[in-house]
C-alpha positions as CSV (number, residue, x, y, z in Angstrom):
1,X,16.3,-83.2,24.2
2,X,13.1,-80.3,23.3
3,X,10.0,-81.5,24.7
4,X,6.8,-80.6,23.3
5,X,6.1,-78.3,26.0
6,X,9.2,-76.5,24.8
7,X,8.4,-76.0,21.8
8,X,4.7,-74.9,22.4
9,X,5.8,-72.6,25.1
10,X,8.4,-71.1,22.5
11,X,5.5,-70.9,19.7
12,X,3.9,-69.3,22.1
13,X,5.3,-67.0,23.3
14,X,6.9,-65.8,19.4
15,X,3.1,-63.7,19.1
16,X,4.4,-61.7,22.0
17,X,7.7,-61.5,20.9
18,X,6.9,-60.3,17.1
19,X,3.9,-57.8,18.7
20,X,7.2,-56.5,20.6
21,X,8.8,-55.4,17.5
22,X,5.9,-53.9,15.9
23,X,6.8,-49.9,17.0
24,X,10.1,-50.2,15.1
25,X,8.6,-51.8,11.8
26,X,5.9,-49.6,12.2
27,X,5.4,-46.6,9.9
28,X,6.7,-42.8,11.0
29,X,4.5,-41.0,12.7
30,X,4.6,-37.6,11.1
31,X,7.0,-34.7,12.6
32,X,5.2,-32.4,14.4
33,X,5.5,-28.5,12.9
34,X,5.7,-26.4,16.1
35,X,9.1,-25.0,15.4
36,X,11.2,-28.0,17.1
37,X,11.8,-29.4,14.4
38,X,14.7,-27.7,11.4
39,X,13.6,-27.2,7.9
40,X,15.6,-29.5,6.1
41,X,13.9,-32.9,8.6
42,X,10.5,-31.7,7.6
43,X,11.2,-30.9,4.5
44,X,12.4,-34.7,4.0
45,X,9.9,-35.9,6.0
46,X,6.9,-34.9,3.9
47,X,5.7,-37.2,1.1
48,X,4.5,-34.7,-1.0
49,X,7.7,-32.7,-1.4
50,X,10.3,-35.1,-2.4
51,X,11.1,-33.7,-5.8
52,X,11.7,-30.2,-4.3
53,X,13.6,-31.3,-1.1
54,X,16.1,-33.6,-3.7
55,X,16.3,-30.3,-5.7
56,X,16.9,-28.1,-2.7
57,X,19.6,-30.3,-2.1
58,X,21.5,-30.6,-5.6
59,X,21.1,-26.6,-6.0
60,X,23.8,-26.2,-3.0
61,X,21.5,-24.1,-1.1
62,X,21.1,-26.1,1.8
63,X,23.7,-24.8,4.0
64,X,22.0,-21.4,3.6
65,X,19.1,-23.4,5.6
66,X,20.9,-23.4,8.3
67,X,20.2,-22.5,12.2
68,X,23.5,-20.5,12.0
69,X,22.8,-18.9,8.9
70,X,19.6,-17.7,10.5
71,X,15.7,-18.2,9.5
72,X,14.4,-18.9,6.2
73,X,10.9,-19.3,4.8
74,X,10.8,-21.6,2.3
75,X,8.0,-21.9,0.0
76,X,7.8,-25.4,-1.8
77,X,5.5,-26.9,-4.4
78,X,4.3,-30.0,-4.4
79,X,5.4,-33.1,-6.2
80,X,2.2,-32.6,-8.2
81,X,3.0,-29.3,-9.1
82,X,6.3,-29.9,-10.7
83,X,5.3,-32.9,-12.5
84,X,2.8,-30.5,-14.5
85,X,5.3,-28.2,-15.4
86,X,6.3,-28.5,-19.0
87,X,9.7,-30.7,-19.1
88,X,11.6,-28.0,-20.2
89,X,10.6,-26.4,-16.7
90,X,10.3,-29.8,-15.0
91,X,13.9,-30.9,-16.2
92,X,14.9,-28.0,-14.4
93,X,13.8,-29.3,-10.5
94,X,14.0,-33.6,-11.9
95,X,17.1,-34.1,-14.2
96,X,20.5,-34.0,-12.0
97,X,22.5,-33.2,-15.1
98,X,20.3,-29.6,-14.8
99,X,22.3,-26.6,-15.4
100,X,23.1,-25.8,-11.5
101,X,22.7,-21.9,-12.1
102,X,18.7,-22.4,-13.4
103,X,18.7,-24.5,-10.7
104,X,20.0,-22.3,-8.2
105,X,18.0,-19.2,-9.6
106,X,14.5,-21.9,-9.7
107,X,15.1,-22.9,-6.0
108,X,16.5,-19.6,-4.3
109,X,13.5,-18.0,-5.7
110,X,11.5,-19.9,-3.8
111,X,13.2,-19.1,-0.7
112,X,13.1,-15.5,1.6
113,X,14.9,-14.7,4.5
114,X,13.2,-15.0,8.0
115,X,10.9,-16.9,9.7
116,X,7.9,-15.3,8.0
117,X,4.1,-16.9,8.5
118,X,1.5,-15.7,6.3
119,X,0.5,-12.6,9.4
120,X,4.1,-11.4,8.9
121,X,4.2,-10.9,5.4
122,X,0.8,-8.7,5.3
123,X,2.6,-6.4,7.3
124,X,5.0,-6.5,4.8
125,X,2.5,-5.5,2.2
126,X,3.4,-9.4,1.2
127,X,6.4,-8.4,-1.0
128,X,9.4,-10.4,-0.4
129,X,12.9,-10.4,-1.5
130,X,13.9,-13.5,-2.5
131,X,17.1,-15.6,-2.7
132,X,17.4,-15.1,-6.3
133,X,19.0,-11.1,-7.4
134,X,16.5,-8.7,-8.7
135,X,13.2,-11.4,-8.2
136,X,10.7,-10.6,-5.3
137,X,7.0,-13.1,-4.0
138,X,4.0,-11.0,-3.6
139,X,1.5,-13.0,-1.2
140,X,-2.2,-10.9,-1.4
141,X,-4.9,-12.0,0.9
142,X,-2.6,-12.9,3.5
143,X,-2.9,-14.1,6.3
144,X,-6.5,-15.5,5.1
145,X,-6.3,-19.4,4.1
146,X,-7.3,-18.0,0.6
147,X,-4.0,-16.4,0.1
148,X,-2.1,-16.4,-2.8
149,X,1.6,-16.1,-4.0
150,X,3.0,-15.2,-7.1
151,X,6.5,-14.0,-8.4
152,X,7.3,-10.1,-8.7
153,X,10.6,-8.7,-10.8
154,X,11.9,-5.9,-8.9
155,X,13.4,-3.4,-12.0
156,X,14.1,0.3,-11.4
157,X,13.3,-0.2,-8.0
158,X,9.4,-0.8,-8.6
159,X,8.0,-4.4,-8.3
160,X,6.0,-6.0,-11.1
161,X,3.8,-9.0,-10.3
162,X,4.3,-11.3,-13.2
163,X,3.1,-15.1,-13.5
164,X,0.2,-16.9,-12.6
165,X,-1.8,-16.9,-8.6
166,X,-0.7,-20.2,-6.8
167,X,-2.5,-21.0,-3.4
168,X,-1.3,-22.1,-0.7
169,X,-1.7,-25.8,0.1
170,X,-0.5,-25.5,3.4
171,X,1.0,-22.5,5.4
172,X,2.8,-21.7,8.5
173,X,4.4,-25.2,9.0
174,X,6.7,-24.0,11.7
175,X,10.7,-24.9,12.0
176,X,13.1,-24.1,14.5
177,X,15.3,-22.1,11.7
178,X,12.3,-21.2,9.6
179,X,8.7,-21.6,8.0
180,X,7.5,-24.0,5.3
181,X,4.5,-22.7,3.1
182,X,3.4,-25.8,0.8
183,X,1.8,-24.6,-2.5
184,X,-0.4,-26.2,-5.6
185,X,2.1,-24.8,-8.0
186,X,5.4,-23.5,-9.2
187,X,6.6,-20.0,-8.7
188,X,8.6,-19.9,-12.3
189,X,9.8,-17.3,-14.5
């Protein structure tokens, strides 16, 4: 038979019990960007990047991402940033029925090889080659927090900045197979 001091110790001592289970219902704590961590965790870690990190994965380029494949810097707009693209443009990084090379070509030139923070492309004179044939990133101001990014064409072997100035949002979120460089806009052709 339960007594009533069972029962009151078991009410109790279910406080306790329920305060015991709070660290594994409680939310993430964020992932610390100090190079321990790989691209592709912080990448789906970060709640401002979702739309990228789903297109990143449907464009096939993820295993490039790789700490076999060696280091790549990544630079990634923001949800916000895609969602004010025209939806021509947006369908592009939303719609999984997307044609996967405009896909491919939107992502990979968004992506250079190497772990580069914003004081290693200046000494670069901030041109990049990106993932994409034939299409480059020139960063100016580097590696000020003013810095900007915008795409280059490379054509008879000159590069031609062409598209609008985005800043960076944030820069120099270190991976251990690469850098993340969050942006307020879309590096489109």
């Amino acid at each position: 038979m339960i007594s009533r001091r069972t029962i009151m110790l078991a009410g109790g001592m279910l406080p306790l019990l329920l305060a015991g289970c709070q660290s594994i219902v409680a939310p993430n704590k964020p992932l610390p960007e100090d190079g321990t961590i790989d691209l592709m965790s912080l990448l789906s870690a970060r709640s401002d990047t979702k739309i990228f990190t789903a297109a990143l994965k449907r464009s096939g380029l993820v295993e490039r991402i790789t700490i076999a494949n060696g280091p790549a810097t990544v630079f990634v707009p923001t949800d916000a940033a895609i969602e004010a693209l025209p939806p021509a443009q947006r369908a592009i990084f939303t719609d999984s029925s997307a044609d996967q090379a405009a896909l491919r070509a939107a992502v990979g030139g968004m992506i250079a090889s190497g772990q580069l923070r914003l004081e290693s492309i200046a000494v670069r004179n901030g041109l990049l080659n990106t993932w994409t044939t034939g299409q480059q990133l020139k960063v100016t101001g580097a590696p000020a927090p003013t810095a900007k990014v915008q795409r280059a064409v490379l054509a008879n072997g000159r590069s031609t900045a062409s598209g609008p100035q985005i800043s960076f949002v944030k820069a120099d979120i270190l991976a251990s197979n690469g850098v993340i460089h969050v942006m307020d806009g879309v590096l489109v052709s």
